[in-house]
C-alpha positions in Angstrom: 9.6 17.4 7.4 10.3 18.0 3.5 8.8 16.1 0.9 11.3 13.9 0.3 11.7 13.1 3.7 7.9 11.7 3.4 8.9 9.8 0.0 11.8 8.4 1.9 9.6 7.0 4.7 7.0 5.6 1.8 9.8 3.8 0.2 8.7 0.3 0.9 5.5 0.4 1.9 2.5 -1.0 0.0 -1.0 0.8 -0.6 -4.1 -0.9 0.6 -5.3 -2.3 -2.7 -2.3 -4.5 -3.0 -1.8 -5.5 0.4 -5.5 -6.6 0.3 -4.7 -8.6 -3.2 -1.8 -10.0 -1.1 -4.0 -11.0 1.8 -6.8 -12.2 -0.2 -9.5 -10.0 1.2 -11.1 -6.5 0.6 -9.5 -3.0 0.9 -12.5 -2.6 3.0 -11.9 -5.9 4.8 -8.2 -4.1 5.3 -10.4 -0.7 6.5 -12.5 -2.7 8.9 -9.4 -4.6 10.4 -8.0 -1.1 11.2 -10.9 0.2 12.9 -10.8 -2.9 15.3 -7.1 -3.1 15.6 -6.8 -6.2 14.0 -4.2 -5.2 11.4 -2.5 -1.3 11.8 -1.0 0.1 8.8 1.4 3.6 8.7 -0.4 6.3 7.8 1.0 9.0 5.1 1.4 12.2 7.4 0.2 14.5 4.7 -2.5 12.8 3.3 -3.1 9.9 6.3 -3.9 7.2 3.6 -3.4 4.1 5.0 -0.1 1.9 3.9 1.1 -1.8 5.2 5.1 -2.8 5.5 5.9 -6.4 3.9 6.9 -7.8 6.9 3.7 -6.9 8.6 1.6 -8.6 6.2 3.8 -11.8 6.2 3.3 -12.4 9.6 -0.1 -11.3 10.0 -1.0 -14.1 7.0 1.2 -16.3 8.8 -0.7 -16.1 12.0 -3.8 -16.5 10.3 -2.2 -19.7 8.7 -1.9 -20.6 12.1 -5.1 -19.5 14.2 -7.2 -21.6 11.3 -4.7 -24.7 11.2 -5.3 -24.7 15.1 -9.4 -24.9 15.0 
């Protein structure tokens, strides 16, 4: 895969410290949620940091919405 193959498959994606921002929670809330499967971000193949899609975050903050609304 060339490198601007790998930009290509970035394009849209956001880094932890924003998507944390967006959630309202820590990058290492983000970390922990990873290492229990709460919440899976894409991982850069070269350098396997950790990014979240849009979409994905919606509808994980969504279900919170939800899951809390429900209790």
């Amino acid at each position: 895969m060339g490198v601007r193959a790998i930009v290509d498959d970035l394009d849209g994606l956001i880094r932890v410290g924003a998507a944390a921002k967006f959630l309202g929670v820590s990058s290492e809330t983000l970390r922990n949620w990873d290492k229990s499967g709460r919440l899976i971000p894409t991982r850069h193949p070269v350098t396997g940091y950790r990014y979240y899609r849009q979409q994905d975050l919606e509808a994980f903050l969504a279900a919170a919405i939800l899951e809390r609304e429900s209790e």
